[in-house]
N, C-alpha and C positions, 0 to 999 in steps of 0.2 A: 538379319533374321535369326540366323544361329544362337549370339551371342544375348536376343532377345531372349532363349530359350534358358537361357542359363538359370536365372532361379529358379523356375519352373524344374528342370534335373535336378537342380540341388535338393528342392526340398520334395523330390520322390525320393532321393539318395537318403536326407534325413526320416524320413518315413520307413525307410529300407533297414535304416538303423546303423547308417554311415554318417555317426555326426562328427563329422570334419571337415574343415573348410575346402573348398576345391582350388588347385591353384593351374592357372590357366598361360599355356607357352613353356620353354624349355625347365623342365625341374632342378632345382636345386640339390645335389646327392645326397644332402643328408635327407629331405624325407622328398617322395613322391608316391605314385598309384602303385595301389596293389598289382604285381606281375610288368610292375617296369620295368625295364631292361637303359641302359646305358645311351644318351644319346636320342633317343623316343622324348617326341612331342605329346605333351597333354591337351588335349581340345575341351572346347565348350561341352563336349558332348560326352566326356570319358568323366562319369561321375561316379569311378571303382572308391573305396576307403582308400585313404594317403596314410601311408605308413614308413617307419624310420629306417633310412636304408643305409646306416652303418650304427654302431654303438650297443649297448646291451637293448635297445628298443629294437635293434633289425627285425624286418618284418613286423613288428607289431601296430597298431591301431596309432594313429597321430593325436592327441588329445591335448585340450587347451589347460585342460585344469587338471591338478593331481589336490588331493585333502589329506593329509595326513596328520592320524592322533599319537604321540608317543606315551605312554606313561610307566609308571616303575620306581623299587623302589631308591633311593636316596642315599648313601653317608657322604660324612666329611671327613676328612683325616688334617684338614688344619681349618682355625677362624682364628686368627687372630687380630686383637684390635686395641687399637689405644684410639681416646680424642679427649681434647685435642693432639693431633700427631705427634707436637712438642713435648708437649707437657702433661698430656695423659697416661696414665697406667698403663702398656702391656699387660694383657691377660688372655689366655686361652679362652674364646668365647666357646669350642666343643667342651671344654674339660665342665662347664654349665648345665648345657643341653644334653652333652650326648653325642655322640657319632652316630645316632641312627638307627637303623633306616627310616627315614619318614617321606610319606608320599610326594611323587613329582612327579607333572606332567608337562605337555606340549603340544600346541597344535603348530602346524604347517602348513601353508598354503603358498602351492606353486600356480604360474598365472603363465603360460606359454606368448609371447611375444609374437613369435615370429620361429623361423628354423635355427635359428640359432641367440636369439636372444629371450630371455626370461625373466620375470620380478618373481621375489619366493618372500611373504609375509609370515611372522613367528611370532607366537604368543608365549612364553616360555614364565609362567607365576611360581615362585619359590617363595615359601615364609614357614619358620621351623621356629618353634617352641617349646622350653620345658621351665623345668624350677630344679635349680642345685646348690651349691656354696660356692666362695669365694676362697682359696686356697692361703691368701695375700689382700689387705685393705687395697681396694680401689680406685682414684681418682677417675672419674668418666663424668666429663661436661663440669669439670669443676665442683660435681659432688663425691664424698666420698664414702663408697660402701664399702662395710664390714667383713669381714672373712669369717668364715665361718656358720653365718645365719642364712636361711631359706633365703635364695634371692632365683626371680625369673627373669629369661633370656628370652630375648624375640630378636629373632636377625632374618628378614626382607632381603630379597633380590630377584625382583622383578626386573626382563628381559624384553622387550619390546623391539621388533626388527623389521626393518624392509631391505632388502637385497636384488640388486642386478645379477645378473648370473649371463656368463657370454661362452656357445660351446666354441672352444678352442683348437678341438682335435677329435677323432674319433676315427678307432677303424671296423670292424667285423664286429665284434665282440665287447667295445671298452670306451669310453667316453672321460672326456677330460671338461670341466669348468670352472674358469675363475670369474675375480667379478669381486663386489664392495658393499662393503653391508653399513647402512644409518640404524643406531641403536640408540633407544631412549632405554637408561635404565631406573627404575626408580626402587629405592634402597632406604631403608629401616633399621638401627640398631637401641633396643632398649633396654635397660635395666631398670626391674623393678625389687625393692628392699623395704618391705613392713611400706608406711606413708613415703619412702624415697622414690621418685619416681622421674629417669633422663632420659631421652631420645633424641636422639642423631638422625634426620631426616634428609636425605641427598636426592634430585634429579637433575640427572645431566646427558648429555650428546657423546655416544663414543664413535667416531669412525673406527671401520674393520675392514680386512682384507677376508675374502672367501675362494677358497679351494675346495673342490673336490672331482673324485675321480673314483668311475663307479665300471663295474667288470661283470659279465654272465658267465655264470662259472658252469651250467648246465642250462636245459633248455626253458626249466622254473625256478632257475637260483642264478640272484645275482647279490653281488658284493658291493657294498656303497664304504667309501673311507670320506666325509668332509668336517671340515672346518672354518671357522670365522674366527681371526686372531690381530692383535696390535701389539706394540712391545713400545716403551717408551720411557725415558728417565725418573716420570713419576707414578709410571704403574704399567703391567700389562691385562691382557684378557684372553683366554683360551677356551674355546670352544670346539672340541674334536669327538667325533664319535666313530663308532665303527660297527656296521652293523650288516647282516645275513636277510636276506628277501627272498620269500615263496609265492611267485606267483600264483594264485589260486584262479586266475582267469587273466582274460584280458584287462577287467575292472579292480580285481581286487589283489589287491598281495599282504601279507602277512610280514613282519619281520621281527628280530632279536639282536641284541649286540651291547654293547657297553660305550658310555661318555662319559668325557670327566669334563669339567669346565673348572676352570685354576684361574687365579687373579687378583689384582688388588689395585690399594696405591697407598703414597706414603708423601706425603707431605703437611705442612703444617698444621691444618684442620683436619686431618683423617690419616690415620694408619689404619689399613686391613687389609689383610689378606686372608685368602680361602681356598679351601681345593676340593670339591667335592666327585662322587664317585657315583655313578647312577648305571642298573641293570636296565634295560631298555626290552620292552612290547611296544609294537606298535602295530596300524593295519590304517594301510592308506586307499585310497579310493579316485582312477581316474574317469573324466567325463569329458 
């Protein structure tokens, strides 16, 4: 009869404005009821808000989803590229375009598993163009451009991610997770010269490793450091940020901080590398 009652609490609880799920028999320490204590059974009937009971969430509201927008602006301080790898030109693709700033953004989406496991989805679209010269004649794709004459740069790299995420530790204050991230990335490089006109179109699968470790530094500031990164003989990927979060509620928080993402690869059909430098707003939103 009790255990018939259970939706029935839940959804006065969700009515109440406790949307989180209820979990029922002994808690797990990282989250449980508001005003739990150590060792305390949860019943059918105890439909308090479930909240994080170690890490920078202690105490706070348990929620399935977090959204997060980042955006801000952009430079690069290297592109370099040859293709073919072999036997194409080296050239500064910024010394073209530009170092910057041009706009960049990011969404995120965190998807709560379970207490301790998570998928976090990443939209992350880059593409920066301008018009400059050629310092040195060209070879790229077996045509060769002039130095010296107007020529336009388009360089693509789009970021596409899904990521596991598993909490690994956590005490009062500080949480720790790792975890592996599937990236689809899809990449563009073009030069255009008066009717010349090559592009280098790439998509591929990169696996990554994911870190991060996030700290409350006061009782509406916490500290997030993570990263998605691979290293390998014919290219790496670096994705690290580091950024400052103001809670403005339970639902909302605000944040600032800096990322760079550095990377390439170098082998027969492709030389490039990159390192670009990004100021980071953001304002994410849980449910």
């Amino acid at each position: 009869m009790r255990l018939a009652l259970l939706p029935l609490l839940c959804a006065a609880a969700l009515l109440a404005g406790c949307q989180t799920p209820l979990y029922v028999g002994q808690p797990d320490p990282v989250i449980a009821p508001r005003g739990w204590s150590p060792g305390a059974v949860v019943t059918p009937e105890d439909c308090r808000c479930v909240t994080w009971q170690c890490g920078p969430q202690r105490e706070r509201l348990w929620r399935r989803w977090q959204v997060e927008l980042e955006v801000g602006p952009v430079w690069q301080s290297r592109n370099d590229v040859a293709i073919p790898g072999d036997t194409g030109t080296r050239f500064a693709l910024d010394d073209v375009t530009g170092a910057g700033p041009f706009p960049y953004g990011r969404v995120i989406v965190d998807y709560q598993l379970g207490k301790r496991h998570s998928l976090r989805a990443l939209a992350a679209p880059l593409e920066l163009s301008d018009t400059g010269t050629l310092d040195q004649p060209v070879s790229f794709r077996g045509s060769t451009f002039a130095a010296g004459l107007p020529t336009k740069a388009t360089f693509r790299f789009n970021s596409y991610r899904l990521t596991y995420r598993y909490l690994l530790g956590c005490g009062c204050d500080w949480s720790l997770h790792i975890g592996a991230t599937a990236k689809i990335r899809h990449a563009k490089i073009q030069l255009e010269q008066g009717a010349l006109n090559e592009t280098k179109y790439d998509l591929g699968f990169v696996p990554l490793l994911h870190l991060a470790f996030e700290k409350r530094l006061a009782p509406r500031w916490r500290f997030l450091a993570d990263v998605d990164f691979a290293a390998a003989p014919q290219g790496r990927a670096i994705d690290f940020a580091a950024k400052l979060y103001y809670d403005v509620n339970d639902r909302w928080s605000l944040g600032l901080g800096y990322r760079t993402i550095e990377g390439g690869a170098d082998n027969d059909n492709v030389y490039t590398f990159s390192w670009f430098h990004q100021a980071v707003l953001s304002a994410s939103y849980r449910f």
